[in-house]
C-alpha positions in Angstrom: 0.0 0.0 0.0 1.3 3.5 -0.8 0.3 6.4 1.5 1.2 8.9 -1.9 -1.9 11.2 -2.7 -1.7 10.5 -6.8 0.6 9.1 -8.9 4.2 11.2 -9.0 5.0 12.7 -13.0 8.2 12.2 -13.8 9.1 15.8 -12.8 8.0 15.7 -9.5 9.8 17.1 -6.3 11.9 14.6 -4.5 10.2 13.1 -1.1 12.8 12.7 1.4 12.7 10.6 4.5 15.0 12.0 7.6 14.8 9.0 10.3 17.5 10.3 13.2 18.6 8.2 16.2 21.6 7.7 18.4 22.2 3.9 16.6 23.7 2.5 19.3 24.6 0.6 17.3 22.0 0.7 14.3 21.1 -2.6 13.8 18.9 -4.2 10.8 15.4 -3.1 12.6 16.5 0.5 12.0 16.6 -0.6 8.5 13.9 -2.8 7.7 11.8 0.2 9.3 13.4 2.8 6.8 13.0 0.4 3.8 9.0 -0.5 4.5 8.2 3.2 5.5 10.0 4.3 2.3 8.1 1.6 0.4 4.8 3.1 1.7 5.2 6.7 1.2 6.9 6.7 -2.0 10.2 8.2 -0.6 13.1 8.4 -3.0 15.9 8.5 0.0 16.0 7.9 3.8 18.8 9.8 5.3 19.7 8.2 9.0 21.0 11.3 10.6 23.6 10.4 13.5 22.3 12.5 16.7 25.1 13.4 18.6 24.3 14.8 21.9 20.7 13.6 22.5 18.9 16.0 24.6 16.4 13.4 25.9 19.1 10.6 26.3 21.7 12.6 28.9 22.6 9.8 31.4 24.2 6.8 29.1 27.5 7.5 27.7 26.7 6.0 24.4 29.9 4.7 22.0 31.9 7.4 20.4 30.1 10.0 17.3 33.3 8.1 15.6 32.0 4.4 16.0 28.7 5.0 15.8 28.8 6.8 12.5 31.2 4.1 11.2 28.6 1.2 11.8 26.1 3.2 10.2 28.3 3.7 6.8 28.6 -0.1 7.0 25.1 -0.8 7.9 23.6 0.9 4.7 26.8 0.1 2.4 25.7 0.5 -1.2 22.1 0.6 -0.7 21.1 3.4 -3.2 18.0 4.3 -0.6 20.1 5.2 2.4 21.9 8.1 3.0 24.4 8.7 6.4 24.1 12.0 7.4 26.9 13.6 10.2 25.1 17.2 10.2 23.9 16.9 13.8 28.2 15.6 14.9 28.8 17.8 12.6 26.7 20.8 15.2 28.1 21.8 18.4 25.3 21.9 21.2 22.2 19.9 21.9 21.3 17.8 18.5 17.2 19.7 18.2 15.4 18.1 15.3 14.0 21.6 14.5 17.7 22.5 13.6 18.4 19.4 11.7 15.3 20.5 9.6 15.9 23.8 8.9 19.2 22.8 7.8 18.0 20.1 5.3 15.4 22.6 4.2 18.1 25.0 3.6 20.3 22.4 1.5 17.5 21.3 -0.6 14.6 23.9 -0.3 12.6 21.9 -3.3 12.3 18.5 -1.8 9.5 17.5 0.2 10.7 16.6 3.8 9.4 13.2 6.0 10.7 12.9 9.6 10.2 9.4 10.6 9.6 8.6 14.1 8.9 5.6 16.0 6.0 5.6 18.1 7.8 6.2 21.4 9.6 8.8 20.8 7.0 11.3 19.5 5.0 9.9 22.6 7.2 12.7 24.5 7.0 15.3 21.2 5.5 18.0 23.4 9.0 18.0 25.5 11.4 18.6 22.3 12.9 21.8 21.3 10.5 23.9 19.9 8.0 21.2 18.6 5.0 23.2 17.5 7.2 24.2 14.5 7.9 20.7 13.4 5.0 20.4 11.2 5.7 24.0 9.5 8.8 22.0 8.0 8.2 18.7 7.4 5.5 16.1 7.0 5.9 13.3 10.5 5.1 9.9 10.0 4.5 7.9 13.2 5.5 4.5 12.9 4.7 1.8 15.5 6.6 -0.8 17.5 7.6 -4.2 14.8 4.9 -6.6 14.8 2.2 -4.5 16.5 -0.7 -3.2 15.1 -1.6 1.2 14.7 -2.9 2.8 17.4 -6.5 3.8 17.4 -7.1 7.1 15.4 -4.1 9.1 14.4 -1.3 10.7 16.7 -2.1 13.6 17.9 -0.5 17.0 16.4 1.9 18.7 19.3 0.0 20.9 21.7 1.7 23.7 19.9 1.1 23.1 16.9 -2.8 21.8 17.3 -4.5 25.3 16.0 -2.6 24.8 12.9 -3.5 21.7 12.2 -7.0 19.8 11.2 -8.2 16.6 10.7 -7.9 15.3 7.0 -10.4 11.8 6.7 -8.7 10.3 3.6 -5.5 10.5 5.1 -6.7 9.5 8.3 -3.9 12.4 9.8 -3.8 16.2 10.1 -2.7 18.4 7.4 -0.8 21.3 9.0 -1.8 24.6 7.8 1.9 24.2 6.0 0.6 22.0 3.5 2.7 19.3 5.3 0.6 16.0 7.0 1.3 14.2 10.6 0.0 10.6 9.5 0.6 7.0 11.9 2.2 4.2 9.7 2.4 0.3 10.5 5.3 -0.8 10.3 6.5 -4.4 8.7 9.9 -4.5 10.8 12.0 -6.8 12.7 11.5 -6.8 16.6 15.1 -5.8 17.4 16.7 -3.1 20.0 19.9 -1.8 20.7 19.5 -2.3 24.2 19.4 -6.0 23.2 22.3 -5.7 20.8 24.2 -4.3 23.4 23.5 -7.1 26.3 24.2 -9.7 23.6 27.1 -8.4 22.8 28.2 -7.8 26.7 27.4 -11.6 27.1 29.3 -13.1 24.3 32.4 -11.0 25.3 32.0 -12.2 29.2 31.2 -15.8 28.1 34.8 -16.1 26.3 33.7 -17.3 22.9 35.9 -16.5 19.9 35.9 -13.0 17.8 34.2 -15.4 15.1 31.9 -16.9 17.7 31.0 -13.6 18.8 30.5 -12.1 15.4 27.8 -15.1 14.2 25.8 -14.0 17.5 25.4 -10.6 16.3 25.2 -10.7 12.7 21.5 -11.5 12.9 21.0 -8.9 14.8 23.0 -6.2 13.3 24.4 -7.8 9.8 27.5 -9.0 9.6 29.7 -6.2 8.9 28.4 -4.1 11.7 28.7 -6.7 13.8 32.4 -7.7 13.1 32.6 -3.8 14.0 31.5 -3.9 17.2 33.9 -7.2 18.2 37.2 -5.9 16.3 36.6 -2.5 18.1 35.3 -4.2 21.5 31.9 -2.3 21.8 29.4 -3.0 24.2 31.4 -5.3 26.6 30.2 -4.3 29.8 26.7 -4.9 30.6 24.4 -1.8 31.2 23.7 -0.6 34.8 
């Protein structure tokens, strides 16, 4: 199913999907969600923006920008639909999604913009930077947890932005007085976390198997090369508090 209004000309303006995260470590969830969201919205590119200094995530020390960004170069490899994006390690201060969007706006001011968040995190939308200008920038598209079914009715615009924004019954979402749309997707993912890449990867350190032992565990979490990563560069071998 595809979430596009009509059918795109040839000349039409690119669509742009901007899914952030700390990816620590990315692993394949983070891109079997990018790849079915992309499929259902007709999205020509899904950049996976590196956030640096998450403002909502200040008490774990996560692995280095340096790391981090490296597994994500290896996690979408040549895929032509992925795009690694260091503009937020790039940023000194807190990494706000508001900048990060005024910057790609700025970049490519023709494209039409799609931040993709999971369900959780725009369950605490109304605490981020400046969120009632979120929808003046790009479309949001809500996805839900792997496996699970949507929510019932559509998210909810931010508090700040609500008298902006109205309900729109074929889209079953709210088009923002922008032009721009805040829509819930179901995801067809894989039910994976990096907390659990993380532990696994803290176990088969603590258990002594072998680098190649220990690089089969992760692979089907992470894909191999990403995994072989985090063992020659001994990520994630103590076991969170």
């Amino acid at each position: 199913m595809s979430y596009a209004e009509t059918a795109r000309p040839a000349d039409t303006l690119s669509r742009i999907g901007i899914l952030g995260g700390t990816f620590d470590p990315v692993h394949l969830g983070h891109l079997a969600s990018g790849r079915h969201t992309a499929a259902a919205f007709d999205l020509d590119r899904v950049l996976l923006v590196l956030s640096a200094r998450p403002p909502h995530k200040p008490d774990r020390r996560p692995a280095t920008d340096k790391d981090r960004l490296a597994m994500l170069k290896l996690a979408a490899g040549n895929d032509p639909l992925f795009e690694v994006s260091d503009l937020e390690v790039r940023r000194s201060g807190p990494s706000y999604m508001i900048d990060t969007l005024h910057e790609f706006r700025a970049k490519e001011p023709n494209a039409e913009l799609f931040l993709i968040l999971g369900v959780d995190a725009y369950s605490i939308i109304d605490t981020w930077h400046k969120s009632g200008e979120l929808l003046a920038q790009a479309s949001i598209i809500v996805t839900t947890r792997p496996g699970e079914p949507g929510g019932q009715g559509p998210p909810q615009p931010p508090v700040a932005a609500r008298e902006s924004c109205c309900y729109h019954p074929p889209i079953d979402g709210f088009t923002h007085s922008s032009g721009h749309t805040l829509r819930a997707h179901a995801i067809d993912g894989l039910e994976i976390s990096a907390s659990r890449v993380r532990a696994d990867a803290a176990r088969s350190e603590r258990q002594g198997l072998s680098k190649d032992a220990r690089i089969e565990a992760l692979t089907p979490l992470t894909g191999r090369a990403v995994a072989a990563y985090i063992v020659e560069q001994n990520l994630y071998t103590r076991e969170e508090n």
